[in-house]
C-alpha positions as CSV (number, residue, x, y, z in Angstrom):
1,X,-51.2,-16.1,56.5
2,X,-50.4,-18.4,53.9
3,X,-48.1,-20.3,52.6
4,X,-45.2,-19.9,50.3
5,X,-41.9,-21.4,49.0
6,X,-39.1,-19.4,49.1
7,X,-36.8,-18.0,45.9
8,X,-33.6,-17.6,46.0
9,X,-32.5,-14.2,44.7
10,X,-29.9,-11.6,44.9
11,X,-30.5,-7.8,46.0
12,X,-29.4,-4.8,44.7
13,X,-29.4,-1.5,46.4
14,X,-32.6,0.0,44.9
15,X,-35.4,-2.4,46.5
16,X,-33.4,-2.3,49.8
17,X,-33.5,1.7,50.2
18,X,-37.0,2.0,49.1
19,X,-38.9,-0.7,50.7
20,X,-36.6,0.6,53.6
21,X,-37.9,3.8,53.2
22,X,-41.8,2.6,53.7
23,X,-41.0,0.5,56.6
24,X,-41.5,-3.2,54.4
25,X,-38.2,-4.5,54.2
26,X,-39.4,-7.6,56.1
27,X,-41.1,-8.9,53.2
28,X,-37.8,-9.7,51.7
29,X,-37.8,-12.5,53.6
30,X,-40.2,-14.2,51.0
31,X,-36.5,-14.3,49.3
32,X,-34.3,-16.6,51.1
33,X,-31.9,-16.8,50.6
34,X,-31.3,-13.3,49.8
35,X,-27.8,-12.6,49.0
36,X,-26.6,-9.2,49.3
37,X,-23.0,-8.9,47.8
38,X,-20.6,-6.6,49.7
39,X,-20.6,-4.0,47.0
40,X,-24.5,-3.4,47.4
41,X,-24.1,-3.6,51.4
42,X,-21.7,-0.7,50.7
43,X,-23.9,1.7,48.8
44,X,-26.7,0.7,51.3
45,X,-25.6,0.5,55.1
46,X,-22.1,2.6,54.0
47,X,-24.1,5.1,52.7
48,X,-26.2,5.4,55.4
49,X,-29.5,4.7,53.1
50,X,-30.0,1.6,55.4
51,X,-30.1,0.7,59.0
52,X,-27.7,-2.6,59.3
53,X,-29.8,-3.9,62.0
54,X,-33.1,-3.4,59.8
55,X,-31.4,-5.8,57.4
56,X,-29.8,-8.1,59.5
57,X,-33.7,-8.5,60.8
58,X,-34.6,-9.8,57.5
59,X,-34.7,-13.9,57.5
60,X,-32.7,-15.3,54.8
61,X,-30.4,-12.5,54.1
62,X,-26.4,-13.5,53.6
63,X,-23.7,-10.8,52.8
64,X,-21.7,-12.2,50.2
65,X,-18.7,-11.2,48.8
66,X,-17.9,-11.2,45.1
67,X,-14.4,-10.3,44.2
68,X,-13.3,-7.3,42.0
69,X,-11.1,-9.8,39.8
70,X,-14.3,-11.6,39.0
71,X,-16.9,-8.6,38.3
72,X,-14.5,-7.3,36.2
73,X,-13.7,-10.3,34.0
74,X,-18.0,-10.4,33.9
75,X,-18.2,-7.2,33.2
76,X,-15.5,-7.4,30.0
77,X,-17.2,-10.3,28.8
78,X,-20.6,-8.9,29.1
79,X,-19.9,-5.1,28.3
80,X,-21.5,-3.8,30.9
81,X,-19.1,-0.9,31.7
82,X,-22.2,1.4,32.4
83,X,-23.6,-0.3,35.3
84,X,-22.6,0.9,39.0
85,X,-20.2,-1.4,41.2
86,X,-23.1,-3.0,43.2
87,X,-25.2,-3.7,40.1
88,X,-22.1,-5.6,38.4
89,X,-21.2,-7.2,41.7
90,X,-25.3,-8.4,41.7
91,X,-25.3,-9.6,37.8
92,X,-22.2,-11.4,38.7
93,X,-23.2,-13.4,41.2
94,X,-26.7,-14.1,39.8
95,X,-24.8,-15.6,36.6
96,X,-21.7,-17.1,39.0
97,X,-24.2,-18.9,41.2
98,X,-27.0,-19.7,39.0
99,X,-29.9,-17.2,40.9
100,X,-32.2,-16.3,38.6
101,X,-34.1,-13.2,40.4
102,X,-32.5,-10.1,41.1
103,X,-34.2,-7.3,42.7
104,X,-33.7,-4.3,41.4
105,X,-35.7,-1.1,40.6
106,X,-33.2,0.3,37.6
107,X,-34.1,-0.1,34.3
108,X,-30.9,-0.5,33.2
109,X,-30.5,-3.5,35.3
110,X,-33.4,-4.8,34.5
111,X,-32.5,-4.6,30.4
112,X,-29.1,-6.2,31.6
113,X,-30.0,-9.2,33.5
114,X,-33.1,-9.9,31.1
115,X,-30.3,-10.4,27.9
116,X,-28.5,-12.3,31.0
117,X,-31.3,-14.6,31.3
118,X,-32.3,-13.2,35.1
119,X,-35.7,-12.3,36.0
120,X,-35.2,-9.1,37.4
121,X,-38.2,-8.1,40.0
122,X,-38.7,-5.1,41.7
123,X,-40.5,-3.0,44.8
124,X,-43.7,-3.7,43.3
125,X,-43.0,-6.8,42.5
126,X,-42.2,-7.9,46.4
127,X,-45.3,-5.9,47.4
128,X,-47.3,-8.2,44.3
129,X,-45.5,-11.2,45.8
130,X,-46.6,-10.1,49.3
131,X,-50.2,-10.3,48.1
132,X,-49.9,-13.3,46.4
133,X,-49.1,-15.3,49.3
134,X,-51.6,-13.5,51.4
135,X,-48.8,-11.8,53.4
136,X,-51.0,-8.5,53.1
137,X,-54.3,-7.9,52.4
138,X,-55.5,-6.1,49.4
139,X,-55.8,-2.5,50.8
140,X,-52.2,-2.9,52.8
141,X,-50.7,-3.8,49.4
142,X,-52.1,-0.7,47.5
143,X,-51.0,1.6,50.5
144,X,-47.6,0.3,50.1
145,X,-47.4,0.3,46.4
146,X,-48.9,4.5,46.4
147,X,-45.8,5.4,49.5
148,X,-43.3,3.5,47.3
149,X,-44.4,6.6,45.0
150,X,-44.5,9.6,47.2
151,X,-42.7,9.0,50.1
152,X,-39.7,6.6,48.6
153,X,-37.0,7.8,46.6
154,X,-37.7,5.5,43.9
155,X,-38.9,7.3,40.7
156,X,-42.4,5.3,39.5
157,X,-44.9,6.9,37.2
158,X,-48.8,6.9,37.9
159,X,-49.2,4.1,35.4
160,X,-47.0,1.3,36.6
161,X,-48.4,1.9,40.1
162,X,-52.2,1.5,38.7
163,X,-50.9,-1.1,36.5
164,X,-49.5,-3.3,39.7
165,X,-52.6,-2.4,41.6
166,X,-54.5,-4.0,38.7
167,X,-52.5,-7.3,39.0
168,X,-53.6,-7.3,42.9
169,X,-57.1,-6.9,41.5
170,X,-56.6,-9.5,38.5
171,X,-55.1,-12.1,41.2
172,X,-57.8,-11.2,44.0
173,X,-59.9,-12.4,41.9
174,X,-62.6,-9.6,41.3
């Protein structure tokens, strides 16, 4: 196992549910701490999309509330009426607190917190992480990456999954 330092970040509910879904939500402890705003702990564990106690095992993570009286002057001043309670509550408290990752797995997101000057990262990208830091080996990492495609609910084409597969290869080295 190696060794790592740990980033900061903030979740959203997307990377919870669907590394949830393939039994790997304990490699979001490579993110610590990992801040989970109220909002997103509502569409996750309210929702009953997420076991409490699966996240509660996961080192690092704090529940942390951002009010509605502050998402919603972000959200004016940002225009980003589109996004969903959870993903305002996230881009709030990644600009509020000065976090720059945010785990999420919607492109909209994504778009959002790129123009916010957020690195957004998502399933894959804890998986790649995972790798990186010789959490997993090669083969585990794959395996994961292909179930994130058939067996999570998270919608991922053929060609971003070869296309993280070929980052474990380019970082493995061969």
């Amino acid at each position: 196992m190696g060794t790592t330092s740990l980033i900061p970040a903030v979740a959203d509910a997307g990377p919870l549910i669907h590394l949830a879904e393939i039994n790997a939500l304990h490699f979001l402890a490579l993110l610590a701490p990992l801040f989970v705003p109220e909002q997103v702990w509502d569409e996750t564990v309210g929702h009953g999309r997420v076991v409490a106690h699966d996240l509660h095992a996961v080192s690092g993570l704090r529940r942390v509330t951002v009010s509605d009286d502050t998402c919603d002057r972000f959200v004016a001043a940002n225009d980003l009426h589109h996004l969903h309670a959870g993903e305002r509550a996230c881009l709030t408290l990644c600009t509020r607190d000065r976090l720059n990752t945010l785990l999420t797995d919607d492109l909209a997101v994504r778009d959002a917190a790129k123009q916010l000057g957020v690195q957004p990262v998502g399933s894959l990208g804890v998986l790649i992480r995972a790798f990186h830091v010789n959490l997993i080996e090669r083969n585990v990492a794959e395996t994961l990456m292909r179930r994130l495609q058939t067996t999570s609910s998270l919608f991922v084409t053929d060609t971003i999954v070869e296309l993280a597969i070929e980052t474990l290869s380019a970082e493995d080295g061969r």
